[in-house]
Biopython code that builds the backbone (N, CA, C, O; Angstrom):
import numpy as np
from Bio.PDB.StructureBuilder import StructureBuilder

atoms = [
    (1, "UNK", "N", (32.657, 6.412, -19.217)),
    (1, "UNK", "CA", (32.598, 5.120, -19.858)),
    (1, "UNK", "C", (33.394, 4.141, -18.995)),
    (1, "UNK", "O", (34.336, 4.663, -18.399)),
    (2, "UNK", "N", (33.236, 2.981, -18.823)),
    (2, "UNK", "CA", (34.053, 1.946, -17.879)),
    (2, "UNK", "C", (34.282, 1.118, -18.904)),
    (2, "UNK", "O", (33.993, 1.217, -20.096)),
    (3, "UNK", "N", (35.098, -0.104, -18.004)),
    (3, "UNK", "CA", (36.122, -0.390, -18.869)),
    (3, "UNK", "C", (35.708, -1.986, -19.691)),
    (3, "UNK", "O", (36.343, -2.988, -20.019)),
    (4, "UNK", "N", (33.839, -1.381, -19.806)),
    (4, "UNK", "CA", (33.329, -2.337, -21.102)),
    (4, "UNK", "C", (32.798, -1.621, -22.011)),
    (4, "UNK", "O", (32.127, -2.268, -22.816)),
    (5, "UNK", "N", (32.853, -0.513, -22.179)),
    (5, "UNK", "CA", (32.495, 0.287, -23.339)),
    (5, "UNK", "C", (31.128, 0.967, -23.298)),
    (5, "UNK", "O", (30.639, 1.654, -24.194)),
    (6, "UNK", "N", (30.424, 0.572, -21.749)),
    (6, "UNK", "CA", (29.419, 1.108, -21.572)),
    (6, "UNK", "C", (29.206, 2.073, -20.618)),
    (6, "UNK", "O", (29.627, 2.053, -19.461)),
    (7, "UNK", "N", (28.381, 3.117, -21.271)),
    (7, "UNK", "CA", (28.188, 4.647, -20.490)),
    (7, "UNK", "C", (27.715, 4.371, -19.081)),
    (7, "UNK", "O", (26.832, 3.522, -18.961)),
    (8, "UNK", "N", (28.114, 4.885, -18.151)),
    (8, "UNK", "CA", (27.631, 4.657, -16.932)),
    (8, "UNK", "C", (26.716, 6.295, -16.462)),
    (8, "UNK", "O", (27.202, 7.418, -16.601)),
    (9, "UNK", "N", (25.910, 6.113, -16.138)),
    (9, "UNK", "CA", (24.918, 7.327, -15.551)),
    (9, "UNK", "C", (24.688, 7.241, -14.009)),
    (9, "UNK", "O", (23.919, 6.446, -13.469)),
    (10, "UNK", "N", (25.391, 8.086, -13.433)),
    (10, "UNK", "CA", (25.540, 8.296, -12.205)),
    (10, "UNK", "C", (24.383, 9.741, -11.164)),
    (10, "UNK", "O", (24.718, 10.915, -11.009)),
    (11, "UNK", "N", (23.057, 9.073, -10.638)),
    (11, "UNK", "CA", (22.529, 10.223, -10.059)),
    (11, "UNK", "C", (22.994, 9.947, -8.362)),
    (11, "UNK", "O", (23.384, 8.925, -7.796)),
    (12, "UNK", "N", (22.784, 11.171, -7.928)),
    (12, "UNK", "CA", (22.442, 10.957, -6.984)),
    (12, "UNK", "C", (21.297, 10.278, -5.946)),
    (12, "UNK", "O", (20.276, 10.366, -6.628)),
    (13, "UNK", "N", (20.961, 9.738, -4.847)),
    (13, "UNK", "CA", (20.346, 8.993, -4.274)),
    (13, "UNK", "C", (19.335, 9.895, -3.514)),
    (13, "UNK", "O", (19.771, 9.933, -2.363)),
    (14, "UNK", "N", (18.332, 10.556, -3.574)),
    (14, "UNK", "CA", (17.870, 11.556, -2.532)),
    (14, "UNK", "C", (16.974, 10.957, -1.578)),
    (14, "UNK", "O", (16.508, 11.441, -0.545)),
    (15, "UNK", "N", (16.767, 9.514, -2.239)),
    (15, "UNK", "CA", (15.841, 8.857, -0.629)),
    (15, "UNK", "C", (16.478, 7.605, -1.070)),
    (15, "UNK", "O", (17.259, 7.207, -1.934)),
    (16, "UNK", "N", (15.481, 6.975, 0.358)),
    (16, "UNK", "CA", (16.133, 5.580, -0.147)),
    (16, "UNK", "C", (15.171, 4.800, -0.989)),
    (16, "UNK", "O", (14.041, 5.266, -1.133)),
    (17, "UNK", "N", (15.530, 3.517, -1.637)),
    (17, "UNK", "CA", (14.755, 2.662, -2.747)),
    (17, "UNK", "C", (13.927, 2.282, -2.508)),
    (17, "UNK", "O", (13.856, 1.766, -1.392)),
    (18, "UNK", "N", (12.566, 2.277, -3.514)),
    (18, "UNK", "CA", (12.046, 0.633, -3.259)),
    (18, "UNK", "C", (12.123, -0.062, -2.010)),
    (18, "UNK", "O", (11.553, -0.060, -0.919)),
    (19, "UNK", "N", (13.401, -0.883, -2.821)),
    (19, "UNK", "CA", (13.627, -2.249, -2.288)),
    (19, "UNK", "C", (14.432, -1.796, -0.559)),
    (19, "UNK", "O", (14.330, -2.512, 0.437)),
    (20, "UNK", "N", (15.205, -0.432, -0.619)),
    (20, "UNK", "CA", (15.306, -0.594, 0.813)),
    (20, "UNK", "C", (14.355, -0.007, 1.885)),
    (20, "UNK", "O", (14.614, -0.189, 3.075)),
    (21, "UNK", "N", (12.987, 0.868, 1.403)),
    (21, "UNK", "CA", (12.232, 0.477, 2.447)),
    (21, "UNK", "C", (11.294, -0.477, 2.548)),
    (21, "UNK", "O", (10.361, -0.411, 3.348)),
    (22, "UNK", "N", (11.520, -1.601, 1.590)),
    (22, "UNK", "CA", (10.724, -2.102, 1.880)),
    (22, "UNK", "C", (11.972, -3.342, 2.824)),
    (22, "UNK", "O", (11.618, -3.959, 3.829)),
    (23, "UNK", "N", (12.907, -3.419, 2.415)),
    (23, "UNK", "CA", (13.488, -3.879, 3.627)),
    (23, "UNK", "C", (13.970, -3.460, 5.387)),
    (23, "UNK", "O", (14.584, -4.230, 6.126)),
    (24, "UNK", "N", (13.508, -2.086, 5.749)),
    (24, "UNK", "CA", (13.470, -1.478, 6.743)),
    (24, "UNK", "C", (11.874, -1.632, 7.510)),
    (24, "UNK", "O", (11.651, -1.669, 8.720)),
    (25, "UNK", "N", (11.093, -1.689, 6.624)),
    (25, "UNK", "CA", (9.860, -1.254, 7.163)),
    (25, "UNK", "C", (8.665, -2.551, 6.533)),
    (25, "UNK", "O", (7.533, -2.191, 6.210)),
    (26, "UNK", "N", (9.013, -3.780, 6.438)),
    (26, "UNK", "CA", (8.162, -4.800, 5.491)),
    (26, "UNK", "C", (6.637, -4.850, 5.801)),
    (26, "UNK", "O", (5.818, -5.307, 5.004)),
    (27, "UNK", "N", (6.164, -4.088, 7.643)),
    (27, "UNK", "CA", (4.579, -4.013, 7.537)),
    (27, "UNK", "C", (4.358, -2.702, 6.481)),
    (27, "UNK", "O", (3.712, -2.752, 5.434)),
    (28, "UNK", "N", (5.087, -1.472, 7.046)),
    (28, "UNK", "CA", (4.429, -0.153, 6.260)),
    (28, "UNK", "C", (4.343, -0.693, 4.472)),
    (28, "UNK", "O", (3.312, -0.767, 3.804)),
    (29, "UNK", "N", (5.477, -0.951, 4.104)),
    (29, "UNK", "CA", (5.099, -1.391, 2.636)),
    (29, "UNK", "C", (3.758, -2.457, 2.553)),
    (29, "UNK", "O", (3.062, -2.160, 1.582)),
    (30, "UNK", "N", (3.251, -3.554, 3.281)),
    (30, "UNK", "CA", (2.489, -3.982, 3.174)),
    (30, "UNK", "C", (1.155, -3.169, 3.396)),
    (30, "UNK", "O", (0.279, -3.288, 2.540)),
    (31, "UNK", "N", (1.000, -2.577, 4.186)),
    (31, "UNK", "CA", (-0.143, -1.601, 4.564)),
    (31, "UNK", "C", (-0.160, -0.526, 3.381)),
    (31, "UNK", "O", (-1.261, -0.371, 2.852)),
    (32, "UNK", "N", (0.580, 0.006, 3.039)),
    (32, "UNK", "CA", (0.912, 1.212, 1.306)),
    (32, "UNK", "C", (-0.015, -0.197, 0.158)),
    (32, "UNK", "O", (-1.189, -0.119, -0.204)),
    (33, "UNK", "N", (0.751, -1.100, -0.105)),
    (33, "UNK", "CA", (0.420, -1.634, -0.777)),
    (33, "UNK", "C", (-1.252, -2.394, -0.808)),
    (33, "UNK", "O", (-1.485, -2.932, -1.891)),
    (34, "UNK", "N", (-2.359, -2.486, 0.193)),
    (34, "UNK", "CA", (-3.330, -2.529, 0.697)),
    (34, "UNK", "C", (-3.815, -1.598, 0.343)),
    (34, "UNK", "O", (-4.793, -1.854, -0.358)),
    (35, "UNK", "N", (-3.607, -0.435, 0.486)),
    (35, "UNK", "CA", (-4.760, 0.508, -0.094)),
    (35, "UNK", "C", (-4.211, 0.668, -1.430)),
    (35, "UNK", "O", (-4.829, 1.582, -1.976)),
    (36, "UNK", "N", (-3.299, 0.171, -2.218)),
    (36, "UNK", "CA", (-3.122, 0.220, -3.282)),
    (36, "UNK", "C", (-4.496, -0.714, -4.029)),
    (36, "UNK", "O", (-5.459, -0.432, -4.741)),
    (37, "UNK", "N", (-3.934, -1.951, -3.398)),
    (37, "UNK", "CA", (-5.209, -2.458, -3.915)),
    (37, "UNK", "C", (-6.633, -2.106, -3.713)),
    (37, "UNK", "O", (-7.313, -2.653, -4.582)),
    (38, "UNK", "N", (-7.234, -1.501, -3.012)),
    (38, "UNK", "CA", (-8.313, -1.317, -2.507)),
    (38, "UNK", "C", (-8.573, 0.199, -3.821)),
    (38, "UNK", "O", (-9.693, 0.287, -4.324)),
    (39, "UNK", "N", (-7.576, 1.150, -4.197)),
    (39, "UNK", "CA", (-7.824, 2.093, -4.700)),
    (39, "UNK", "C", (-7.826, 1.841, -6.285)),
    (39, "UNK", "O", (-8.152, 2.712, -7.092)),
    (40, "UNK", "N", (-7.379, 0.402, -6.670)),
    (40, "UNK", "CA", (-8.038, -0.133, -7.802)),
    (40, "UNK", "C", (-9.282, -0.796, -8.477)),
    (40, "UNK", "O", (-9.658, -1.061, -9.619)),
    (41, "UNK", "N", (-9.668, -0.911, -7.373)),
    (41, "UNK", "CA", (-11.439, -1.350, -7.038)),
    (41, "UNK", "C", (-12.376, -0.235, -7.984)),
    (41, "UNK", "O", (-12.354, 0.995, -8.041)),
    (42, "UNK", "N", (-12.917, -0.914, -8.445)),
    (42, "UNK", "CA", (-14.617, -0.438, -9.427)),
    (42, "UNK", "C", (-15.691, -0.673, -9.036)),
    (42, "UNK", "O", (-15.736, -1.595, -8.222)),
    (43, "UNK", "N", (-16.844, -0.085, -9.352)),
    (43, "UNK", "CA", (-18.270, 0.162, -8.172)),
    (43, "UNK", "C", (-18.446, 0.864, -7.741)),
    (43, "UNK", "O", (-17.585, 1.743, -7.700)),
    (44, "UNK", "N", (-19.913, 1.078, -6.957)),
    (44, "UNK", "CA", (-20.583, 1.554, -6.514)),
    (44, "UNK", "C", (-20.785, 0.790, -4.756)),
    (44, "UNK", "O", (-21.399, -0.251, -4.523)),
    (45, "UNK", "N", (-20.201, 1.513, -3.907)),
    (45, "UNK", "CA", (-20.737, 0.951, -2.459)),
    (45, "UNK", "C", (-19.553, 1.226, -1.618)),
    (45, "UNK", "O", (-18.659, 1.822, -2.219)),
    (46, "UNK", "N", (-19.329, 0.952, -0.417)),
    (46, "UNK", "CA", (-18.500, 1.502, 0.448)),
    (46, "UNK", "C", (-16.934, 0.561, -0.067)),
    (46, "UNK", "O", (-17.056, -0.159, -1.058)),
    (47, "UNK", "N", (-15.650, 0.612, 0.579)),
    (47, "UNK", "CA", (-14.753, -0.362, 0.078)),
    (47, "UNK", "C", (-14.252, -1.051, 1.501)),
    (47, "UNK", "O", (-13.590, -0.345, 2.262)),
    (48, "UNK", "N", (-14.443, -1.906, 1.733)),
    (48, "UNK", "CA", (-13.890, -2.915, 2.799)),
    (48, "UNK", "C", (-12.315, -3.446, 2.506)),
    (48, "UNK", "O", (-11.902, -4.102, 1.549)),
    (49, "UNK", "N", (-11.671, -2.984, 3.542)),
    (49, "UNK", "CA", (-10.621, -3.989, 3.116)),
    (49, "UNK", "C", (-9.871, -4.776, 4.046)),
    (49, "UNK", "O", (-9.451, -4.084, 4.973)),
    (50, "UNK", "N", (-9.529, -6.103, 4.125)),
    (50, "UNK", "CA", (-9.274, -6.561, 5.357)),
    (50, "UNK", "C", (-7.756, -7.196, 4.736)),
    (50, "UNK", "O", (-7.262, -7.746, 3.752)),
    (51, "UNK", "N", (-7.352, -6.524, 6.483)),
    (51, "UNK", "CA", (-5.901, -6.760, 6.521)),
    (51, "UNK", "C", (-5.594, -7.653, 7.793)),
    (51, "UNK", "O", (-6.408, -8.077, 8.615)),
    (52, "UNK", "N", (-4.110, -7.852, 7.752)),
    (52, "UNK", "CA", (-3.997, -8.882, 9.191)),
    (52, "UNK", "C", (-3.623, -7.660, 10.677)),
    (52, "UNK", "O", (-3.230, -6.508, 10.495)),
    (53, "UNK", "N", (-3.758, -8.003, 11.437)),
    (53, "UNK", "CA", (-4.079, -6.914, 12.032)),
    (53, "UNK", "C", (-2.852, -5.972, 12.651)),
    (53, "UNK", "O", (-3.169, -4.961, 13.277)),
    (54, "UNK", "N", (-1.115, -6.394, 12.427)),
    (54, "UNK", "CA", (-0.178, -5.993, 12.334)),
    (54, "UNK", "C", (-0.281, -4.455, 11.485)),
    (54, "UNK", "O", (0.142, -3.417, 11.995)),
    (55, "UNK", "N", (-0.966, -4.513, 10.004)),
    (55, "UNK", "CA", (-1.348, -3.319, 9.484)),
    (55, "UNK", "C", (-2.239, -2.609, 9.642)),
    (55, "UNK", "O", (-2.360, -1.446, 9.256)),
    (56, "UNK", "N", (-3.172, -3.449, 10.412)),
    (56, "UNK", "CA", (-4.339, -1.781, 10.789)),
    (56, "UNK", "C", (-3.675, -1.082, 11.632)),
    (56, "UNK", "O", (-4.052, 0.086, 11.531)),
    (57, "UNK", "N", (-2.624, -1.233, 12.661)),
    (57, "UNK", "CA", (-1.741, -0.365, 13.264)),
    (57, "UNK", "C", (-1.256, 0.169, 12.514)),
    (57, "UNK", "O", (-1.606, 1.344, 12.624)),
    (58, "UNK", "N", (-0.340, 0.001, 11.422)),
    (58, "UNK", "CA", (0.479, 1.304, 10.469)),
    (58, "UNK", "C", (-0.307, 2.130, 9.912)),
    (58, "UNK", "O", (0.206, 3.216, 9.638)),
    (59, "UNK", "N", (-1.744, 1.940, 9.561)),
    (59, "UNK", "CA", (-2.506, 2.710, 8.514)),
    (59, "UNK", "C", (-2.919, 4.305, 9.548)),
    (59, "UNK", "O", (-3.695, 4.429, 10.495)),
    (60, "UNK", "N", (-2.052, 5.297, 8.883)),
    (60, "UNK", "CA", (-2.004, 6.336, 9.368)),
    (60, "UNK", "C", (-3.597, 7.126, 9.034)),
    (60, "UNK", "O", (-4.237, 6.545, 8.158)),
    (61, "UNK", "N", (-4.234, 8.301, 9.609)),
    (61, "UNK", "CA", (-5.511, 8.591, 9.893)),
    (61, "UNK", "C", (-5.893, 9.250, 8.214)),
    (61, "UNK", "O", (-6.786, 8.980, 7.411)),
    (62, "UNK", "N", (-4.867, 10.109, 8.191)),
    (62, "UNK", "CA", (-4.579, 10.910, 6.698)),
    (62, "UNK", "C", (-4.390, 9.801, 5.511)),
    (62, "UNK", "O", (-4.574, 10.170, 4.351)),
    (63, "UNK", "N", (-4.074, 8.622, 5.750)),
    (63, "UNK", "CA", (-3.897, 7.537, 4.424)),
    (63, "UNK", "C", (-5.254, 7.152, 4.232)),
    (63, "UNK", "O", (-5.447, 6.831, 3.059)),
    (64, "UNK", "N", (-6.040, 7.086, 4.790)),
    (64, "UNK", "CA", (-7.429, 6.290, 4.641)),
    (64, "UNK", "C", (-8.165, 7.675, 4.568)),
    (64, "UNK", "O", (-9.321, 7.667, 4.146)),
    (65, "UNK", "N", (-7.511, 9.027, 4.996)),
    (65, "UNK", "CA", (-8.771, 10.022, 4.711)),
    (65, "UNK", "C", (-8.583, 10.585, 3.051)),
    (65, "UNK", "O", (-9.266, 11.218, 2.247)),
    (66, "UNK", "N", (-7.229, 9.942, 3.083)),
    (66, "UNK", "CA", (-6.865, 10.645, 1.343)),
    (66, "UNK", "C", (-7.589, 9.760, 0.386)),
    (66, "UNK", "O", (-8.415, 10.250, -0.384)),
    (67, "UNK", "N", (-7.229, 8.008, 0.395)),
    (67, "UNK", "CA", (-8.289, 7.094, 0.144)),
    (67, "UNK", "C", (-9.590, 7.385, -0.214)),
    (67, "UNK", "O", (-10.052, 7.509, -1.349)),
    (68, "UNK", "N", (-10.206, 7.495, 0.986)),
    (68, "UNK", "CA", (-11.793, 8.129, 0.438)),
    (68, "UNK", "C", (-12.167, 9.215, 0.021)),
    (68, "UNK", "O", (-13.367, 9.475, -0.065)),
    (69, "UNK", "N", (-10.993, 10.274, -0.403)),
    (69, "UNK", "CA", (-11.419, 11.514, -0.793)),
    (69, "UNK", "C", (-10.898, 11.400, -2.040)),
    (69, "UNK", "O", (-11.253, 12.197, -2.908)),
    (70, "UNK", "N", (-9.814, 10.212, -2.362)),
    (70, "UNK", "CA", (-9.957, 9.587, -4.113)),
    (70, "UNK", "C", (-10.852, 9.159, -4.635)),
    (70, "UNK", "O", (-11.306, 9.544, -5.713)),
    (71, "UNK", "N", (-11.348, 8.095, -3.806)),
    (71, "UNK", "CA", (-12.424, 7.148, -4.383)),
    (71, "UNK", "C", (-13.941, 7.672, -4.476)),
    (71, "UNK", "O", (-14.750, 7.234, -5.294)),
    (72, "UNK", "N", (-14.241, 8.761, -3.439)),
    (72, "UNK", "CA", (-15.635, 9.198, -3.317)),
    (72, "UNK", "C", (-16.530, 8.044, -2.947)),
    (72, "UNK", "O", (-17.569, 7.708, -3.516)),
    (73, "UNK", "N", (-15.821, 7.366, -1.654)),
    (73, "UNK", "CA", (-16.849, 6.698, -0.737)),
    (73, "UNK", "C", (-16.018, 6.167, 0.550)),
    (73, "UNK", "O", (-14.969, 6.675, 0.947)),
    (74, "UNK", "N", (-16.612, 5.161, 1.074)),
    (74, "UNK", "CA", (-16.205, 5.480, 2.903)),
    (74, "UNK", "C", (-15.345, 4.268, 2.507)),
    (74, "UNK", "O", (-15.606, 3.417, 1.658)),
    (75, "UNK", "N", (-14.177, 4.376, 3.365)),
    (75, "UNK", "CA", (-13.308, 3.265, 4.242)),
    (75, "UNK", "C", (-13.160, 2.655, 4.551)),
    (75, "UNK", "O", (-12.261, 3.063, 5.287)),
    (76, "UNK", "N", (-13.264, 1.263, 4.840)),
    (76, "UNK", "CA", (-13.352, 0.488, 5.824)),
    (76, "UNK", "C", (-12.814, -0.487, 6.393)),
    (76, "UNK", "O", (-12.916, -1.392, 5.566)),
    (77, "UNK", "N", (-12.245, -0.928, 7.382)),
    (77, "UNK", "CA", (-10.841, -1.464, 7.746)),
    (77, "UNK", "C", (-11.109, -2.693, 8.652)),
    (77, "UNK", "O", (-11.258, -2.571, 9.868)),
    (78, "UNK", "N", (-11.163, -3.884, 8.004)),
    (78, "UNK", "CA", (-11.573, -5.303, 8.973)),
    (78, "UNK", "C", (-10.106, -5.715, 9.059)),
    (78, "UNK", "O", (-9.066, -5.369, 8.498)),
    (79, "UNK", "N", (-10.491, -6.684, 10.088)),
    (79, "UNK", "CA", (-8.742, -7.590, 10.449)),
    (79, "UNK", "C", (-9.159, -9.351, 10.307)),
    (79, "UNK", "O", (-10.228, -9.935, 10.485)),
    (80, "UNK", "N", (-8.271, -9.674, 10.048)),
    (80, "UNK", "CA", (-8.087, -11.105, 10.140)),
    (80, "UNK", "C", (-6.978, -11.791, 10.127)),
    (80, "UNK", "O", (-6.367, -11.866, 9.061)),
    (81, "UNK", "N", (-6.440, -12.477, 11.358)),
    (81, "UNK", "CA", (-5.038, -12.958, 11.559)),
    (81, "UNK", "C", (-4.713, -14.098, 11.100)),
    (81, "UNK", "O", (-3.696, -14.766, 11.288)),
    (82, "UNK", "N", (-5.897, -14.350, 10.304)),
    (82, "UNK", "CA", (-5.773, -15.741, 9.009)),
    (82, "UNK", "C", (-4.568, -15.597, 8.367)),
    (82, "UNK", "O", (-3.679, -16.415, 8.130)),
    (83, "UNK", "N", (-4.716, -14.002, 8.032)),
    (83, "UNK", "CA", (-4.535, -13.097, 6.521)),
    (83, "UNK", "C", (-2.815, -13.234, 6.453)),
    (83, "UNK", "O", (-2.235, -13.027, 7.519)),
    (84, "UNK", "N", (-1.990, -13.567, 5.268)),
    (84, "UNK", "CA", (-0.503, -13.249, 5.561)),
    (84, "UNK", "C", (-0.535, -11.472, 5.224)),
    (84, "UNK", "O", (-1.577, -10.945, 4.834)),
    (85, "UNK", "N", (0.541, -10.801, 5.402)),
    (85, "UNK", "CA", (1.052, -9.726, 5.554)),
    (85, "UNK", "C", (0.905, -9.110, 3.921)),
    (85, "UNK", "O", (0.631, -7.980, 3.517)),
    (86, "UNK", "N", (1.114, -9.965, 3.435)),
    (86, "UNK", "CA", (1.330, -9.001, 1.650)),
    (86, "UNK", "C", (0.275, -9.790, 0.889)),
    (86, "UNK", "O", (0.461, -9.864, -0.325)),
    (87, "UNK", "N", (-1.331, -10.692, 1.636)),
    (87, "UNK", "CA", (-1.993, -10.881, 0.950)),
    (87, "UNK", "C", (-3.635, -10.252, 1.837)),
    (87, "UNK", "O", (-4.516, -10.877, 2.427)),
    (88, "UNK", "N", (-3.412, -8.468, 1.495)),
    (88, "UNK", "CA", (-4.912, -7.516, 1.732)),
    (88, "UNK", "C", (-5.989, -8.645, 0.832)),
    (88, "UNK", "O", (-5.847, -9.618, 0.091)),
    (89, "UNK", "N", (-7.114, -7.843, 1.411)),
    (89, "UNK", "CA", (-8.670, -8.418, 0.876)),
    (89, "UNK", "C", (-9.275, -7.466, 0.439)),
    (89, "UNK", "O", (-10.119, -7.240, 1.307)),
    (90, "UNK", "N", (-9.407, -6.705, -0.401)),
    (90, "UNK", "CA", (-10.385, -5.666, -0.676)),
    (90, "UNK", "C", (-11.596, -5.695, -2.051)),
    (90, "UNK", "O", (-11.492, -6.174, -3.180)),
    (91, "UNK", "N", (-12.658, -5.010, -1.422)),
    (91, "UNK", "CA", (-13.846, -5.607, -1.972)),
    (91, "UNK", "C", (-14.590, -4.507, -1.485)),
    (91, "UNK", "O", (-14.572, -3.976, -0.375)),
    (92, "UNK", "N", (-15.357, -4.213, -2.674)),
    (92, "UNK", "CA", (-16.886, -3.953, -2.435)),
    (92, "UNK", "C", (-18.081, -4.306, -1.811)),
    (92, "UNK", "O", (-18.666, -5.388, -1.861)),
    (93, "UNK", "N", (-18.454, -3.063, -1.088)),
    (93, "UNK", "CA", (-19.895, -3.966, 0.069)),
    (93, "UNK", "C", (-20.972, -2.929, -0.281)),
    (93, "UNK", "O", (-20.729, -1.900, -0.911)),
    (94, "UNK", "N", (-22.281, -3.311, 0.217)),
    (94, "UNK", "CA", (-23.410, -2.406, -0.033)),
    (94, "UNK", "C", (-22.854, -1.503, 1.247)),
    (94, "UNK", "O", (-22.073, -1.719, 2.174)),
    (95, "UNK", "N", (-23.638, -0.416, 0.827)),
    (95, "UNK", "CA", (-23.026, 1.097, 1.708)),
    (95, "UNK", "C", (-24.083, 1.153, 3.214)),
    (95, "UNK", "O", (-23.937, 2.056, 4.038)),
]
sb = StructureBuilder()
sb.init_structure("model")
sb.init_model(0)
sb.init_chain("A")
sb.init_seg("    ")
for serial, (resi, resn, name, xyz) in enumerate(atoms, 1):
    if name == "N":
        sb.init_residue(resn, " ", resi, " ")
    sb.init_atom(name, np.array(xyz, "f"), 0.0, 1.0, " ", f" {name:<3s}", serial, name[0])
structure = sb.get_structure()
């Protein structure tokens, strides 16, 4: 108890937070968060998703093969250096 009367719960830390990788690593969290969106997508047809092109470099071979072996359809990875970093495009296209 401390010294406002409230219980304090103390764990241990076994990785780091959130918030500190996303302050170590601000493309990889953006690229995680891209196929986040893309793996909320509904339909029928392949899934396009366009990123700026800083993250098609992080997107590891196994993240996009796990992707389509959730979704039960193909991948697909456009760039556009329009795009800011934490605003992906993902969408449905005919297959």
């Amino acid at each position: 108890m401390n010294g406002f009367g409230f219980v304090q719960i103390i764990a241990r830390l076994e990785g780091p937070s959130l918030l500190h990788r996303f302050a170590a690593s601000r493309v990889g969290m953006c690229a995680r968060f891209a196929l986040r969106q893309a793996e909320m997508l509904e339909g029928a047809g392949a899934v396009l998703v366009t990123v700026h092109p800083a993250l098609k470099a992080k997107f590891r071979p196994e993240w996009l093969d796990e992707l389509a072996r959730r979704m039960g359809r193909e991948v697909r990875i456009g760039t556009d250096p329009g795009l800011a970093l934490e605003a992906p495009n993902a969408q449905i296209v005919a297959a």
